[in-house]
ZATIKE-118503 format. One line per 10 residues: number of its first residue (from 1); their letters; for each residue x, y, z of N, C-alpha, C. Coordinates in steps of 0.02 Angstrom, whole numbers. Layout:
<volos>
NUM) A) X,Y,Z,X,Y,Z,X,Y,Z; ...
</volos>
This chain:
<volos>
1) XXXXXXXXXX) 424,-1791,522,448,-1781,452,403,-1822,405; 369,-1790,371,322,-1825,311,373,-1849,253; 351,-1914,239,380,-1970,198,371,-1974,117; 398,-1966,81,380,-1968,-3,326,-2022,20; 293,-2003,-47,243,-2017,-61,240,-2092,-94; 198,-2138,-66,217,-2202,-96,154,-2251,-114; 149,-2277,-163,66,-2315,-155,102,-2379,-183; 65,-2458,-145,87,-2513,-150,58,-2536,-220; 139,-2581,-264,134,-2583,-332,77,-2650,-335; 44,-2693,-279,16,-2750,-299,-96,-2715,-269
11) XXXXXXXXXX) -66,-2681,-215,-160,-2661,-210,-162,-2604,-211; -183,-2535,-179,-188,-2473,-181,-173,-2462,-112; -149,-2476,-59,-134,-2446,3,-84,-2402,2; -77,-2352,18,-16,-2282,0,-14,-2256,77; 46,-2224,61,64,-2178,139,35,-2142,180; -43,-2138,163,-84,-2098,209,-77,-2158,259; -55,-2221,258,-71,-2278,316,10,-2249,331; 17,-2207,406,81,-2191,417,140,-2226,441; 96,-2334,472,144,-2359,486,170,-2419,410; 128,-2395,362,132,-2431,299,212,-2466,272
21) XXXXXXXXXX) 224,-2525,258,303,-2533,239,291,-2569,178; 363,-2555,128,356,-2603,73,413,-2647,64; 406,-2680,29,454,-2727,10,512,-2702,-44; 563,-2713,-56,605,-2701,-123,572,-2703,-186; 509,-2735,-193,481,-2732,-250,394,-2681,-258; 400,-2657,-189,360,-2605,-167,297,-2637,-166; 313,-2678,-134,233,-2734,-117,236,-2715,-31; 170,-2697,-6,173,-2679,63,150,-2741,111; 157,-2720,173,142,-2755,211,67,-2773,225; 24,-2744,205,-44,-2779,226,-67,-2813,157
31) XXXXXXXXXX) -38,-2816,112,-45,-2871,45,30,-2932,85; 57,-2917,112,75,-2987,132,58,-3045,194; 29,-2983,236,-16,-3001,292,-70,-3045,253; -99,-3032,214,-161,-3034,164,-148,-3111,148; -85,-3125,147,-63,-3194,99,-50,-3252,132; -25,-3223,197,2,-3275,247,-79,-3295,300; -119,-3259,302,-142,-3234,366,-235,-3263,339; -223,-3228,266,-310,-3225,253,-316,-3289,190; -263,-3277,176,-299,-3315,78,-306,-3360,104; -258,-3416,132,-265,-3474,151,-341,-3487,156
41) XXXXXXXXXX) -369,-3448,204,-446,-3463,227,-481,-3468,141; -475,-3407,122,-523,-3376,69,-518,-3413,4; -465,-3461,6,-444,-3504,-56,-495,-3557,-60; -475,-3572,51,-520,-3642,61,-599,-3632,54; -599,-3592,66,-691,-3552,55,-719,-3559,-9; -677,-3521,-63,-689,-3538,-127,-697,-3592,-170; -653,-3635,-151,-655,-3709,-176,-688,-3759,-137; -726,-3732,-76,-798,-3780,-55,-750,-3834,0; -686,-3821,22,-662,-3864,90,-685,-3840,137; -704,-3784,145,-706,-3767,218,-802,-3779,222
51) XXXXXXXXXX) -839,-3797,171,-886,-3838,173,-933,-3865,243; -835,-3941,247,-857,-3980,315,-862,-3970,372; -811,-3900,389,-819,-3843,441,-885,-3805,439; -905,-3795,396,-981,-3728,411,-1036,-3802,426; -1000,-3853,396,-1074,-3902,434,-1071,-3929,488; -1009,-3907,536,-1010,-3926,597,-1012,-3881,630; -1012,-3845,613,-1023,-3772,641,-1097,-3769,665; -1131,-3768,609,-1207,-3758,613,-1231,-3809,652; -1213,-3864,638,-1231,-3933,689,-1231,-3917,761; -1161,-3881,757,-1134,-3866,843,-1207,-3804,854
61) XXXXXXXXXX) -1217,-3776,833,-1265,-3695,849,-1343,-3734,836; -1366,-3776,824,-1411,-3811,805,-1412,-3858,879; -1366,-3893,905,-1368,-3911,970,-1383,-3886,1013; -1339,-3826,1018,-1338,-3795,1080,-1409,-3751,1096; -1449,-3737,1033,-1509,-3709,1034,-1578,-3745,1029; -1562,-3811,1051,-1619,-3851,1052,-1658,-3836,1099; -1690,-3832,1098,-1779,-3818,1158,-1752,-3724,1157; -1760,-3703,1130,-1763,-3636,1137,-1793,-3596,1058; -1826,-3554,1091,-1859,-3513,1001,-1798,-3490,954; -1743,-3476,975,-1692,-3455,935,-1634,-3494,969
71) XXXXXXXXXX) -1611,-3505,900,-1511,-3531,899,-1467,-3515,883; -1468,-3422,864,-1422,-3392,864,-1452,-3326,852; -1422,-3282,861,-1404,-3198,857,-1379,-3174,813; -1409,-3123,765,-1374,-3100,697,-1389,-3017,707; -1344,-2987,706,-1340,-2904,701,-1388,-2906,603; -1403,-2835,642,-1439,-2844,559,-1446,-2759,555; -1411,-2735,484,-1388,-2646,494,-1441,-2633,421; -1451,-2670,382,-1454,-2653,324,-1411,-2661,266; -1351,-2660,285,-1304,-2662,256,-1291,-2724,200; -1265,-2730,152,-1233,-2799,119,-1205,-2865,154
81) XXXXXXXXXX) -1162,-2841,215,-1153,-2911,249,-1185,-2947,300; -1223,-2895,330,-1273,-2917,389,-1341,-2960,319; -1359,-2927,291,-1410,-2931,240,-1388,-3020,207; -1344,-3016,197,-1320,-3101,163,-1337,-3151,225; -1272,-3114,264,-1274,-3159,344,-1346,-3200,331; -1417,-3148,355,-1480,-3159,357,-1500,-3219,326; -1492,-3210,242,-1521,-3261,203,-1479,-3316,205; -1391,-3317,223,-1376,-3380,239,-1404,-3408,309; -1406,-3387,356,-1416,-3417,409,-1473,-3451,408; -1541,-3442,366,-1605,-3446,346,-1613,-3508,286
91) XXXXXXXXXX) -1560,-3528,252,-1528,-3564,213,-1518,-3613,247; -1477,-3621,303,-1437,-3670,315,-1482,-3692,386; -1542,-3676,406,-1597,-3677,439,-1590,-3680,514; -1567,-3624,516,-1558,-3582,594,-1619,-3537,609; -1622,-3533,668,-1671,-3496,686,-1632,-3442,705; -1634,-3373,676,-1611,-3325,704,-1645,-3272,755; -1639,-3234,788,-1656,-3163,808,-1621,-3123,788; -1649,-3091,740,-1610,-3015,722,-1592,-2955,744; -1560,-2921,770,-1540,-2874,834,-1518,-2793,772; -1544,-2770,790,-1549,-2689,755,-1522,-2654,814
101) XXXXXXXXXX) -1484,-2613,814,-1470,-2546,861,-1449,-2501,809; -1525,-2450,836,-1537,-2409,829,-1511,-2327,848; -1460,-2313,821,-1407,-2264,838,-1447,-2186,856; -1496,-2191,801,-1516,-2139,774,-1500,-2085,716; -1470,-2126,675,-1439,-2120,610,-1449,-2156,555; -1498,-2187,568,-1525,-2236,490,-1571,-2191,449; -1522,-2232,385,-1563,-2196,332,-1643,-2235,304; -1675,-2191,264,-1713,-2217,245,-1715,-2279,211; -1666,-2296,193,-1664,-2349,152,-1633,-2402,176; -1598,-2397,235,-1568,-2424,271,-1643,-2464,296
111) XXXXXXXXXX) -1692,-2431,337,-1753,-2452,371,-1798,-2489,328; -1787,-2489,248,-1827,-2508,216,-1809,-2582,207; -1724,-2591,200,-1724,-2647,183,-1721,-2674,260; -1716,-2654,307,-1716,-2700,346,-1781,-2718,359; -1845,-2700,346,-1916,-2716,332,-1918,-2789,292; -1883,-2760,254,-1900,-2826,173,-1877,-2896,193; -1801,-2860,230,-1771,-2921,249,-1804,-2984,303; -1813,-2973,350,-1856,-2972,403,-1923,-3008,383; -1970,-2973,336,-2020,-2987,313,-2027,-3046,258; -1989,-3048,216,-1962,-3113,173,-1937,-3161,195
121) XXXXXXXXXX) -1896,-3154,231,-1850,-3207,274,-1895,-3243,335; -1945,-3201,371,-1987,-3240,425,-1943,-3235,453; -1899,-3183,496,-1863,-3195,555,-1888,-3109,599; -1896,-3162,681,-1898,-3114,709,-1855,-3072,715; -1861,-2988,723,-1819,-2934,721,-1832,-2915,792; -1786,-2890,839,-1784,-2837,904,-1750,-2787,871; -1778,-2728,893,-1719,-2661,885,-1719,-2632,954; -1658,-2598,973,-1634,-2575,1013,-1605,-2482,1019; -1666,-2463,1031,-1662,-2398,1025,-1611,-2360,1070; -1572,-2336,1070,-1526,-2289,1096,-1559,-2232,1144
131) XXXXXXXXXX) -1542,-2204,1184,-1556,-2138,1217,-1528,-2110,1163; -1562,-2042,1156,-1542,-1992,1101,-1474,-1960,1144; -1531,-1923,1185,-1463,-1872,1211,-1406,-1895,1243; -1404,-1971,1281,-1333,-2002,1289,-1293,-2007,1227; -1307,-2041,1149,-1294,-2049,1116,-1268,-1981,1086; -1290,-1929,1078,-1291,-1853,1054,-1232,-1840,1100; -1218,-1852,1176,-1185,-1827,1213,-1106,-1875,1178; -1095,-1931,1199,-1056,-1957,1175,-1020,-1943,1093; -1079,-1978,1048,-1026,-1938,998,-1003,-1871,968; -1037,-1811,998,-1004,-1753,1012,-942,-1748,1034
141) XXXXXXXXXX) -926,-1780,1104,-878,-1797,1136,-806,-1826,1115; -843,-1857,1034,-787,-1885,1007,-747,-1849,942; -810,-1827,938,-795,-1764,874,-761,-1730,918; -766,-1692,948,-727,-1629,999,-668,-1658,1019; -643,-1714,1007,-596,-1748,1045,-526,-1749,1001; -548,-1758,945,-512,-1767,877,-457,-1798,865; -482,-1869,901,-472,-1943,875,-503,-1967,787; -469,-1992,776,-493,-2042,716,-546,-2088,736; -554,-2113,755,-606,-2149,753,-678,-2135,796; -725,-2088,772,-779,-2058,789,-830,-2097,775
151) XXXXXXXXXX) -833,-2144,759,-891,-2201,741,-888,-2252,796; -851,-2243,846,-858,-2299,894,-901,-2274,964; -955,-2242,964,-996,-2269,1000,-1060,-2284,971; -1077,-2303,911,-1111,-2342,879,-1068,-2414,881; -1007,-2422,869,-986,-2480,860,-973,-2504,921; -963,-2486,968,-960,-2518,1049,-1046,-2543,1053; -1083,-2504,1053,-1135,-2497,1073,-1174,-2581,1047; -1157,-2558,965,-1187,-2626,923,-1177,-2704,958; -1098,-2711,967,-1083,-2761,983,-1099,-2773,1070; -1108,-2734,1134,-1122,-2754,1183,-1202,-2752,1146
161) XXXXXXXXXX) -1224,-2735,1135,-1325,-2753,1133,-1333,-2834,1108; -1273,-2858,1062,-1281,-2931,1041,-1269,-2961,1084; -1199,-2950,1118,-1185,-2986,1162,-1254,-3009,1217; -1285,-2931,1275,-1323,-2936,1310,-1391,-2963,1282; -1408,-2973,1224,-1458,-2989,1202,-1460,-3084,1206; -1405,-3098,1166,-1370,-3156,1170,-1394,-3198,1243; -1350,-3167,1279,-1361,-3199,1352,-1426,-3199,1398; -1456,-3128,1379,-1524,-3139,1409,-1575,-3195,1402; -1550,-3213,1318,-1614,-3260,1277,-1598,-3320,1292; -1518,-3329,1332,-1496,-3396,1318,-1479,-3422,1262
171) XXXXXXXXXX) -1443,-3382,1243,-1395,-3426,1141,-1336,-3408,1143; -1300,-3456,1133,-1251,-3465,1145,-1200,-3447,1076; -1243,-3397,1022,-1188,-3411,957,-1228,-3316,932; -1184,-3278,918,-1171,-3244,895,-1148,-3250,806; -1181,-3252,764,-1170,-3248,683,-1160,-3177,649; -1070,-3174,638,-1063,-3104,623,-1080,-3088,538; -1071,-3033,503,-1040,-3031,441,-980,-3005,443; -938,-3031,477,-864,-2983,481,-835,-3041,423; -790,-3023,375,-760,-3065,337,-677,-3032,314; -648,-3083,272,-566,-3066,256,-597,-3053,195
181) XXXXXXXXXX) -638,-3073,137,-636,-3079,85,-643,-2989,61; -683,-2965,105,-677,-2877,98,-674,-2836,150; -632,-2854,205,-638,-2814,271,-560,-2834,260; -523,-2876,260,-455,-2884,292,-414,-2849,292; -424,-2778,264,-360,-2746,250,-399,-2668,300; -371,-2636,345,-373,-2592,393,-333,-2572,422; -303,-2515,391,-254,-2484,454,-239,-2449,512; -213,-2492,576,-229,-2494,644,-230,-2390,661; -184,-2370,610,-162,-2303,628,-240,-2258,614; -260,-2276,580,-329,-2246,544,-376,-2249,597
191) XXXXXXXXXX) -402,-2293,672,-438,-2261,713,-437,-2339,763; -432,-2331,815,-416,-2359,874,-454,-2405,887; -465,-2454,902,-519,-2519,920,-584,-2483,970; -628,-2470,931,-696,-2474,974,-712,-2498,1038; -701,-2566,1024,-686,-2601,1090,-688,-2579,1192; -618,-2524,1179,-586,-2515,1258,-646,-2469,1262; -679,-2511,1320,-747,-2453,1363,-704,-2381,1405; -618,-2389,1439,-591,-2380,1471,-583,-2302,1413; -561,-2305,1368,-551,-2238,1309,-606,-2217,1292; -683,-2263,1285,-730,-2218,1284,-767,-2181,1346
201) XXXXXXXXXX) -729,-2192,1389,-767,-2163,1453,-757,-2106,1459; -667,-2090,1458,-619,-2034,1463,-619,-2005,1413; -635,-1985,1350,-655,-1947,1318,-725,-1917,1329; -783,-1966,1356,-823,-1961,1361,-841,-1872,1421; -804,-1929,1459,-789,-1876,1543,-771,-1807,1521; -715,-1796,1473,-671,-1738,1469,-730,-1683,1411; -764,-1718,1352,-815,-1689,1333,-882,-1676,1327; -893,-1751,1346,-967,-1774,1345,-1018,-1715,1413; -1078,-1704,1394,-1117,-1668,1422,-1197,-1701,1474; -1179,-1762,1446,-1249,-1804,1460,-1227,-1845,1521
211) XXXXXXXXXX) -1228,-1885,1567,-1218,-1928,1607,-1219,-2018,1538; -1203,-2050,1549,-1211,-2109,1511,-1232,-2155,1551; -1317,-2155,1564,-1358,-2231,1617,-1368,-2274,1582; -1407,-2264,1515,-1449,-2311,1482,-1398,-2350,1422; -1350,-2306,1394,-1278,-2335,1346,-1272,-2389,1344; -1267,-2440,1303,-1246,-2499,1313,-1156,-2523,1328; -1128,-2546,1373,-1053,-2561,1377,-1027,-2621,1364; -971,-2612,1350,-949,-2697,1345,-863,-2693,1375; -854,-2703,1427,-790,-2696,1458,-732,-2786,1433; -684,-2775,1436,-637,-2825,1427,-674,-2868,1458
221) XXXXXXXXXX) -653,-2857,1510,-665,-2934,1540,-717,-2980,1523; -783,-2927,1525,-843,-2974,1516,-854,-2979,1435; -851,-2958,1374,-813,-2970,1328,-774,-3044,1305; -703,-3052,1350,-662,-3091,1325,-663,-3147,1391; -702,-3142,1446,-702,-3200,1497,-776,-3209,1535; -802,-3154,1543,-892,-3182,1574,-931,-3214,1505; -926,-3170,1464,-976,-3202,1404,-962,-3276,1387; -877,-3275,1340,-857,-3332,1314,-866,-3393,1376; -831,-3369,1422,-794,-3411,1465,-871,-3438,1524; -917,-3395,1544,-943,-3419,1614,-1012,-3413,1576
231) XXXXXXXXXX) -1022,-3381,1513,-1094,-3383,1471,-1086,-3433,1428; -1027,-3450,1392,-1022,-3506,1333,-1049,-3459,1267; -1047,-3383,1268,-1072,-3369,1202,-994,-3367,1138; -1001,-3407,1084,-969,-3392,1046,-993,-3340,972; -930,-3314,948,-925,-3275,885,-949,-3317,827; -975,-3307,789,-956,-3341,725,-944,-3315,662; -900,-3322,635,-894,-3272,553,-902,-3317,481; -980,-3313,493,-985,-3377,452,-973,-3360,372; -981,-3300,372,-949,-3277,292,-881,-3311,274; -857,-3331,311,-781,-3354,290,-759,-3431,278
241) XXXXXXXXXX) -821,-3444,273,-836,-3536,274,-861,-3522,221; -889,-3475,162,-904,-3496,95,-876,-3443,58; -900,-3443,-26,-854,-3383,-64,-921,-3321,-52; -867,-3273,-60,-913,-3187,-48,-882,-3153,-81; -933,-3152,-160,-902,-3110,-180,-945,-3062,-184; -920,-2987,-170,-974,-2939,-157,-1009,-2914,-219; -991,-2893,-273,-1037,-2891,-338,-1089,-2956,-326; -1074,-3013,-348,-1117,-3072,-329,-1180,-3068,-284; -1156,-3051,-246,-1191,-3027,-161,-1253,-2992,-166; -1202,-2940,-200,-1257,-2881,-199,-1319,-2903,-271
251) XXXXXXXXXX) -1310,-2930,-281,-1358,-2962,-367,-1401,-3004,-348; -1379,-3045,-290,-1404,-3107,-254,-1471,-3070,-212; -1441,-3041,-167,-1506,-3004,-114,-1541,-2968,-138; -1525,-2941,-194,-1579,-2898,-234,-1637,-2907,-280; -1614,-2985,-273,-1653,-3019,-328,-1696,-3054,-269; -1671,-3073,-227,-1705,-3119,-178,-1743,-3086,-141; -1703,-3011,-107,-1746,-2991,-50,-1763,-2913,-61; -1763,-2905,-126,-1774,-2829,-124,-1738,-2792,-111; -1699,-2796,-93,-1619,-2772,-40,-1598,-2696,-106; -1607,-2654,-70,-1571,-2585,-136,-1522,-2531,-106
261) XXXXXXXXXX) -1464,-2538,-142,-1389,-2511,-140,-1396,-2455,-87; -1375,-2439,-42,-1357,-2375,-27,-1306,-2326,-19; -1245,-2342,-67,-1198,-2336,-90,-1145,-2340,-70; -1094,-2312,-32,-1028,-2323,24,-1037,-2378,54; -985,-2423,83,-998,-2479,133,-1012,-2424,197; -1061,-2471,223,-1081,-2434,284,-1118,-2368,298; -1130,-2349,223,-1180,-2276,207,-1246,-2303,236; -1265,-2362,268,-1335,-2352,290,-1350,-2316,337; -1287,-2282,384,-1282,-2229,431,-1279,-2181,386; -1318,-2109,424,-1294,-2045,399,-1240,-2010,438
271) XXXXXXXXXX) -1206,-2036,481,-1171,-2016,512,-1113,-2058,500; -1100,-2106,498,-1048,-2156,471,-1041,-2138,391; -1080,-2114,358,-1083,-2073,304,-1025,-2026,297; -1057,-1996,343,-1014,-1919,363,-950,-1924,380; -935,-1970,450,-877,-2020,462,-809,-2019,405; -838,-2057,366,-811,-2082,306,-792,-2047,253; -834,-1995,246,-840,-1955,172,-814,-1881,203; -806,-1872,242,-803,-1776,262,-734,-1783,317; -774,-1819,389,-719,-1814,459,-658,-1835,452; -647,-1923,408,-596,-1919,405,-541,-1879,346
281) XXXXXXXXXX) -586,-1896,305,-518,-1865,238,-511,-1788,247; -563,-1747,264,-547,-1677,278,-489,-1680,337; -492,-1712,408,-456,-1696,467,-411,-1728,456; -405,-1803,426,-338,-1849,418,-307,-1863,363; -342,-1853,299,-326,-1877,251,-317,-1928,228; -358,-1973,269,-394,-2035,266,-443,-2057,231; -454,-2110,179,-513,-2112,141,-528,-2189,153; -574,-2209,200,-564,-2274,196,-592,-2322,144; -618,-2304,74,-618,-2332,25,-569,-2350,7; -495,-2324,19,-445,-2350,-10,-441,-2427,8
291) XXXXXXXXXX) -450,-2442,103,-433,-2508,129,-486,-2542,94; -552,-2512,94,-596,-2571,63,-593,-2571,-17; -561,-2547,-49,-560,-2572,-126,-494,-2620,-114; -436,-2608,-61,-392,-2657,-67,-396,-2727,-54; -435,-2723,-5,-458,-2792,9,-503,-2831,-58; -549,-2772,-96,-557,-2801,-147,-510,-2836,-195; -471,-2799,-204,-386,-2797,-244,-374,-2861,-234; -344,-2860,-158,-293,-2930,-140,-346,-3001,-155; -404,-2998,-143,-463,-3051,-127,-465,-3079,-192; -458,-3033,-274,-455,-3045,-324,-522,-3016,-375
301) XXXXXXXXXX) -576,-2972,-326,-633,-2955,-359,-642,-2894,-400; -585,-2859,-370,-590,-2791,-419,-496,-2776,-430; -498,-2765,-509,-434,-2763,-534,-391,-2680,-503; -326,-2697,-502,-298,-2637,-462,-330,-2556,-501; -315,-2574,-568,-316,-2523,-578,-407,-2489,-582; -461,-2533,-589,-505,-2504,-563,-526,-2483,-508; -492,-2484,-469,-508,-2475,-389,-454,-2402,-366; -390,-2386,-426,-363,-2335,-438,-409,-2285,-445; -447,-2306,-524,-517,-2245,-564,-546,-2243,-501; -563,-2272,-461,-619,-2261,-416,-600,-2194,-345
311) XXXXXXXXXX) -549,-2195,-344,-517,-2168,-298,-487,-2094,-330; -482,-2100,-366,-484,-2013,-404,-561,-1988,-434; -597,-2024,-401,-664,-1971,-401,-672,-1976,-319; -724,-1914,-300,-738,-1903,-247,-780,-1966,-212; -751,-1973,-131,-814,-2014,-108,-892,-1970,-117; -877,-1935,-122,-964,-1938,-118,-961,-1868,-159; -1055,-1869,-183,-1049,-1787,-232,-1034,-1721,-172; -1022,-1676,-186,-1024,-1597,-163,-1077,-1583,-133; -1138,-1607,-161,-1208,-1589,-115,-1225,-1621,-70; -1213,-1700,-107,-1233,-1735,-21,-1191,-1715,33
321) XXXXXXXXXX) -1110,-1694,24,-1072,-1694,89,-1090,-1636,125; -1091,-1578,77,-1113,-1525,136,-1209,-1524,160; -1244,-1572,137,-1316,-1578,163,-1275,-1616,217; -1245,-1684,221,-1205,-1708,286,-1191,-1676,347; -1161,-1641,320,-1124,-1594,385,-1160,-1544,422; -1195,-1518,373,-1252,-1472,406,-1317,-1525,445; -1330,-1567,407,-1382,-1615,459,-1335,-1648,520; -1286,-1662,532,-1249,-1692,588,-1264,-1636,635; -1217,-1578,602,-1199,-1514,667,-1274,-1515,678; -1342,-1501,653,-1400,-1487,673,-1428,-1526,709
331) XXXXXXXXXX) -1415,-1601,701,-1427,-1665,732,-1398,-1669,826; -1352,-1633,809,-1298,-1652,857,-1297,-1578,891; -1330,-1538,878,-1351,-1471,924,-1273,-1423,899; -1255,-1431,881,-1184,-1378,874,-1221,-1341,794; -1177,-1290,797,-1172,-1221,724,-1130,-1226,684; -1144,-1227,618,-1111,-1249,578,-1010,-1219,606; -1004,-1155,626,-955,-1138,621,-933,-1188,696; -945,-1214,743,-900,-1256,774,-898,-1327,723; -939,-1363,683,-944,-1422,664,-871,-1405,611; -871,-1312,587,-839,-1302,535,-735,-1306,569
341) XXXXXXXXXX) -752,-1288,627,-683,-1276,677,-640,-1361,697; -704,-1407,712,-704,-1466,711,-657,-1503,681; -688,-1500,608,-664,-1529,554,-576,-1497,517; -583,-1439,534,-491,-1388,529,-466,-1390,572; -476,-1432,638,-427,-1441,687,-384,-1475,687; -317,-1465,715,-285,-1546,698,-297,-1594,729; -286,-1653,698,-331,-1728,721,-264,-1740,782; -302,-1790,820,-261,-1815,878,-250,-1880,864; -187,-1938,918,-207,-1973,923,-238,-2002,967; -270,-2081,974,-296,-2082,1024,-270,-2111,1100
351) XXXXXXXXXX) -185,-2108,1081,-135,-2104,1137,-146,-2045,1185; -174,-2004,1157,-173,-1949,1210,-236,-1947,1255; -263,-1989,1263,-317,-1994,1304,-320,-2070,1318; -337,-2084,1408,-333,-2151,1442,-356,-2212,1393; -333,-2278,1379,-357,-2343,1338,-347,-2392,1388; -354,-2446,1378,-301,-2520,1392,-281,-2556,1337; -267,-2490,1301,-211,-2541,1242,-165,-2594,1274; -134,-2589,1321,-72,-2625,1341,-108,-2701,1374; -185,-2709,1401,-213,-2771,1413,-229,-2796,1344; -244,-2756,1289,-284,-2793,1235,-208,-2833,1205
361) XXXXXXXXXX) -166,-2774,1195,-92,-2803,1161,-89,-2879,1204; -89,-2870,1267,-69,-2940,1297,-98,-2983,1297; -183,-2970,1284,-224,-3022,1240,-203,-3054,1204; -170,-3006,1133,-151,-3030,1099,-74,-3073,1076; -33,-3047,1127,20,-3087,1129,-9,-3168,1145; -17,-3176,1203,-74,-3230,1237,-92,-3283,1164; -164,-3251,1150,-180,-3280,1086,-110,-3304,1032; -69,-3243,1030,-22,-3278,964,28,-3322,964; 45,-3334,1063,85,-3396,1086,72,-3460,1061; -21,-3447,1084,-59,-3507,1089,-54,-3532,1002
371) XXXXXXXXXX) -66,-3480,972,-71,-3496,888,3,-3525,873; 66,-3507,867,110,-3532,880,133,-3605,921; 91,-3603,948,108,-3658,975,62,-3729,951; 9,-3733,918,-25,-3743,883,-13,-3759,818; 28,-3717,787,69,-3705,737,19,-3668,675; -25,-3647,705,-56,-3589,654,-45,-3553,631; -53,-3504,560,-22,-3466,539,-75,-3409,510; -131,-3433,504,-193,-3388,492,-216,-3386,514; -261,-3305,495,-330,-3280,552,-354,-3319,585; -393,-3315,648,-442,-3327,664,-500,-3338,615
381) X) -542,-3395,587,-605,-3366,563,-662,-3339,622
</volos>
């Protein structure tokens, strides 16, 4: 039974999030998650406490990389937050290696700035080229599958190449751009954790056409106990140890590194493009600009009601989406009329095909004992 229609009176999150709840005063639940969970951090960030933390931080990643050419690992997409990551880590005088995986979906401009970046900054770059046709095979597999979340074997993929890169070189610190200040708000219903190798296999199996040798994996265990635990590699989200504000950001790298817009978060893919702008809102009615202007919202950088105007124009013009769709299906060997059958099918979830949701959940119970017991009450940074 579909639910009146409801959009939260403090950010823009509305009932397309189907497990969405509000309060009596129609304030929802991921603006209160937002309050208990994130500001705390993002307050301390802003007003320069969490300071004494990012300098022990770096101290700690500065140790552990002594006698070695690099002391940490930085994903690097093109993008706005990988792109900052860069020039802070370069700032605060780390030696990075920059890790590119190469999907086979970068845009031109995507490749350009990661040139500039790279080239200004003096940091070595690796890229990590993908097998085409594993890659082709897989995310076909996921399109045909018609799950929400079709961007995760680029996003599995990204994060085991850091990891294995990580450990080969001997560095022990992974430097993300994952942040609360404009990521924190995501709803779980909108597409399934990348993560479970166990759900990308079995989709894989049931559509996929290619064998998967060369793929990069990253299974639980080695993930959340060989790496951390018997490698010593840690995460770091060092965006969340200072203020980020993304207008700012984006004024900052452009001035510094040449760095030029490529519009959507995450449009440096043409396929995450597509993702975003066509697969989901056509099949789900999902726009995930909504979560990322909210997080703008709650963070304090963009006022509600501009992030409203923004959302009653189209993500993207009429020409680029259907040049999109026609370069994917052509990309991806299918005719426009299956890419067209694709997209009018009804979406699934991704309950209906094998996960280990039920180990990650117990991860997470695990973790939220420990936080509890601790007496923590916010994120992880």
């Amino acid at each position: 039974m579909n639910r009146p229609y409801q959009i939260c009176t403090h950010c823009v999150m509305d009932t397309s999030d189907p497990d969405i709840v509000f309060d009596a005063d129609g304030v929802c639940n991921h603006c209160h998650s937002y309050r208990t969970m994130a500001k705390p951090l993002i307050d301390r960030a802003n007003s320069g406490a969490a300071q004494a933390d990012l300098d022990r931080v770096v101290a700690r990643i500065k140790r552990e990389g002594q006698g070695k050419d690099y002391d940490c690992v930085i994903g690097l997409s093109g993008g706005v937050d990988s792109t900052y990551v860069a020039l802070k880590v370069k700032e605060l005088g780390l030696r990075p290696l920059a890790v590119h995986f190469d999907s086979g979906w970068n845009s031109e401009l995507a490749v350009s700035n990661i040139e500039n970046i790279v080239k200004k900054l003096d940091i070595d770059l690796m890229t990590f080229v993908v097998d085409w046709e594993e890659m082709r095979s897989l995310q076909l597999a996921f399109l045909r599958s018609s799950v929400a979340n079709c961007d995760t074997p680029t996003d599995h993929a990204f994060l085991a190449v850091l990891y294995k890169t990580a450990s080969r070189i001997g560095v022990r610190n992974l430097v993300t751009g994952t942040n609360f200040a404009t990521e924190f708000i995501l709803p779980k219903a909108w597409g399934y954790s990348p993560a479970d190798l166990v759900h990308l296999r079995a989709i894989h199996r049931r559509f996929g056409e290619t064998p998967l040798r060369q793929y990069p994996t990253l299974g639980f265990f080695r993930r959340y106990l060989y790496y951390p635990v018997l490698r010593g590699i840690h995460t770091v989200r060092i965006l969340n140890y200072m203020p980020f504000v993304k207008d700012r950001v984006k004024e900052e790298i452009t001035e510094r590194l040449g760095w030029r817009d490529y519009g959507g978060k995450h449009h440096e893919s043409v396929f995450t493009r597509f993702f975003q702008t066509c697969y989901l809102p056509r099949k789900f009615g999902y726009d995930k600009r909504r979560a990322h202007l909210a997080s703008l919202v709650v963070s304090g950088q963009l006022g509600r009601d501009d992030a409203i105007a923004e959302l009653a124009r189209p993500p993207i013009d009429e020409e680029t989406l259907k040049s999109d769709c026609a370069f994917v299906a052509k990309k991806l060997g299918i005719s426009d009329g299956e890419m067209a059958a694709i997209l009018d099918s009804p979406g699934k979830s991704y309950r209906e095909y094998p996960t280990e949701e039920l180990l990650y959940k117990t991860k997470d119970r695990i973790w939220g004992a420990i936080k509890r017991m601790r007496g923590i009450t916010t994120a992880r940074i």
